[in-house]
Short mmCIF file of the C-alpha atoms (twelve columns), coordinates in Angstrom:
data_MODEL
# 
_entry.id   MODEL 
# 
loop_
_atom_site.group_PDB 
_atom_site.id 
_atom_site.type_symbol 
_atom_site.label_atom_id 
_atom_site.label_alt_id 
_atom_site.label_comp_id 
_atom_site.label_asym_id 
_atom_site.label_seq_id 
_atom_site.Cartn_x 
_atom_site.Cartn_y 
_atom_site.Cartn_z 
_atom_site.pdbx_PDB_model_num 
ATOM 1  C CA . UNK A 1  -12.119 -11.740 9.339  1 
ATOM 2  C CA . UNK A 2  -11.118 -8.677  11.130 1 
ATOM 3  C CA . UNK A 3  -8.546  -6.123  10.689 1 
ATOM 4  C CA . UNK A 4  -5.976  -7.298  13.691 1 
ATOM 5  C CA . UNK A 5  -2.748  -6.918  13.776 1 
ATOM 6  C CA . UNK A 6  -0.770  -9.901  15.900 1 
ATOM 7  C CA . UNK A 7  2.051   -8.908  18.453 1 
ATOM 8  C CA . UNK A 8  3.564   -11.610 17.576 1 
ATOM 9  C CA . UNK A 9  5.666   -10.964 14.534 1 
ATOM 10 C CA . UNK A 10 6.809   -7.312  14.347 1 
ATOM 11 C CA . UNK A 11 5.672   -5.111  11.756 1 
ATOM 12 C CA . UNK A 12 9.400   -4.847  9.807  1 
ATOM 13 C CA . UNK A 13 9.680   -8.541  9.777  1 
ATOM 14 C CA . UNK A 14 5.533   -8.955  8.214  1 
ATOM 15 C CA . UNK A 15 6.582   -6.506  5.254  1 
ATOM 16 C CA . UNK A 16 9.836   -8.708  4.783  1 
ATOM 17 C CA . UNK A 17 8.482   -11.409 4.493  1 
ATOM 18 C CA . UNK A 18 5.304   -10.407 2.272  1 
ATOM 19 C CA . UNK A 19 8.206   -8.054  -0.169 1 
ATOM 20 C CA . UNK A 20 10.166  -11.617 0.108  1 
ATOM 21 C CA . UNK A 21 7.455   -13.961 -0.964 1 
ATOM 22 C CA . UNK A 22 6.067   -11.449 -3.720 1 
ATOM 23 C CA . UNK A 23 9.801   -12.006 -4.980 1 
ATOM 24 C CA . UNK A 24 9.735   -8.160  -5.068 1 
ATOM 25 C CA . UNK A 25 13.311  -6.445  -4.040 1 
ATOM 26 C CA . UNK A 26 13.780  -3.536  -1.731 1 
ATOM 27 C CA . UNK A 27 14.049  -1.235  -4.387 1 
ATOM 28 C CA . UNK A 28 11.282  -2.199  -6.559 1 
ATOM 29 C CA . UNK A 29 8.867   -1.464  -3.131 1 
ATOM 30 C CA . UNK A 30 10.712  2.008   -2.815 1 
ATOM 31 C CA . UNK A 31 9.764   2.584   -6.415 1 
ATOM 32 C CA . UNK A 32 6.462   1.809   -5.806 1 
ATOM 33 C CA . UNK A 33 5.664   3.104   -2.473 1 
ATOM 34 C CA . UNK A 34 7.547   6.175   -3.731 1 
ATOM 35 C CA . UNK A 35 9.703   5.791   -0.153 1 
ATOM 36 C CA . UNK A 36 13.754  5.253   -0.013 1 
ATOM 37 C CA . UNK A 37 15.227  2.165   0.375  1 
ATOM 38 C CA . UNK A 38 16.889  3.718   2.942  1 
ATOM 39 C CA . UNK A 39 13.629  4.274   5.263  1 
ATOM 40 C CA . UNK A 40 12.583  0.479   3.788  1 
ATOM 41 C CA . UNK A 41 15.826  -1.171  5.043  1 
ATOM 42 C CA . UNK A 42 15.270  0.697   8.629  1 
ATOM 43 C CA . UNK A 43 11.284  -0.416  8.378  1 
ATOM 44 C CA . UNK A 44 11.692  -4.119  7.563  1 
ATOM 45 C CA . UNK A 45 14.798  -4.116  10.755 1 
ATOM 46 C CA . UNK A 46 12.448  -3.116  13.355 1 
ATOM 47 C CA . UNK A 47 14.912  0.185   13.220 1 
ATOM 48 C CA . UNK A 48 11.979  2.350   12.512 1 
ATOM 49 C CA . UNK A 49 8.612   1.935   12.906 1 
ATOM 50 C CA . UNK A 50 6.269   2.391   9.241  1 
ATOM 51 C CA . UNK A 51 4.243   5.848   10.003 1 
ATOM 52 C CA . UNK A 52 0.145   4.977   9.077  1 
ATOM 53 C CA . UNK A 53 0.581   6.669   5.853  1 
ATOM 54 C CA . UNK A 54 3.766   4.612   5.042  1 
ATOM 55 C CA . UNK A 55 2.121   1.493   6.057  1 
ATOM 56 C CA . UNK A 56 -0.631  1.771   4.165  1 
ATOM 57 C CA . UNK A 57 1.380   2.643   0.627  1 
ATOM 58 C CA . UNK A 58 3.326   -0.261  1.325  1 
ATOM 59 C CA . UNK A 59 0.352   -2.596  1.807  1 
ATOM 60 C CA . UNK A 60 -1.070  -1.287  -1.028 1 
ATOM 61 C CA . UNK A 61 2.314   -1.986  -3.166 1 
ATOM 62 C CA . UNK A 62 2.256   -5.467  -1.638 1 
ATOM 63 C CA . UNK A 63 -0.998  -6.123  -2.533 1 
ATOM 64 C CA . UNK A 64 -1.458  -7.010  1.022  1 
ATOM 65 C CA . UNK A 65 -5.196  -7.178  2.232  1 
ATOM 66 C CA . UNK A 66 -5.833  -8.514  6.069  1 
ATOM 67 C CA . UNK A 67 -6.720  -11.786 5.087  1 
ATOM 68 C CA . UNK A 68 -2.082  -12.386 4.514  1 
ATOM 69 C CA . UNK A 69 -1.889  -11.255 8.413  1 
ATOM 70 C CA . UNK A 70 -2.743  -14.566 9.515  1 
ATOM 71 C CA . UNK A 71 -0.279  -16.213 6.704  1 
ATOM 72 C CA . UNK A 72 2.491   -14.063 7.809  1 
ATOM 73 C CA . UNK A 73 2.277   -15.229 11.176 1 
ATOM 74 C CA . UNK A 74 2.289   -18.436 10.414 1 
ATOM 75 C CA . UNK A 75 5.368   -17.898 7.869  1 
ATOM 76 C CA . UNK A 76 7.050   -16.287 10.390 1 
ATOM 77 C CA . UNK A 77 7.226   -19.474 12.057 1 
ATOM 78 C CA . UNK A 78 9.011   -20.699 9.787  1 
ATOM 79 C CA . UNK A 79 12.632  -19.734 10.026 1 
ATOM 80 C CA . UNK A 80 13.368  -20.099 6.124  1 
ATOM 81 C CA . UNK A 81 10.137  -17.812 4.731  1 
ATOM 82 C CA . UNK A 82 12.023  -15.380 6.381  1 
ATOM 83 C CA . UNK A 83 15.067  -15.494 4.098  1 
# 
């Protein structure tokens, strides 16, 4: 599988939804990101968008690997996953 990243779903809404379904709150990623849940909030909004570094600590906290883009597209669909 390649590394692509859909347009589809914005990048705040794919780390809400992965944080969401790895029943992991927004200060527990802070914590382990090492990030505020200030800069979190403003990520997972679409306020802000996640610098490379950033990205990649919080990918790494989520243990999110390329193979859960296509899932959180397809949860994204969904209007509950995104609760």
């Amino acid at each position: 599988m390649t590394n692509k990243i859909s347009t589809n779903v914005p990048v705040g809404d794919r780390i809400r939804i992965m944080r969401a379904k790895r029943r992991m709150s927004q200060l527990e990623l802070a914590r382990r990101t090492g990030l505020s849940q200030f800069v979190l909030s403003f990520i997972e909004t679409n306020k802000a968008i996640p610098t490379p570094e950033q990205l990649a600590r919080i990918r790494q906290a989520l243990g999110w690997t390329p193979e859960l883009d296509e899932l959180v597209e397809r949860l994204a669909a969904v209007p509950d996953a995104q609760q």
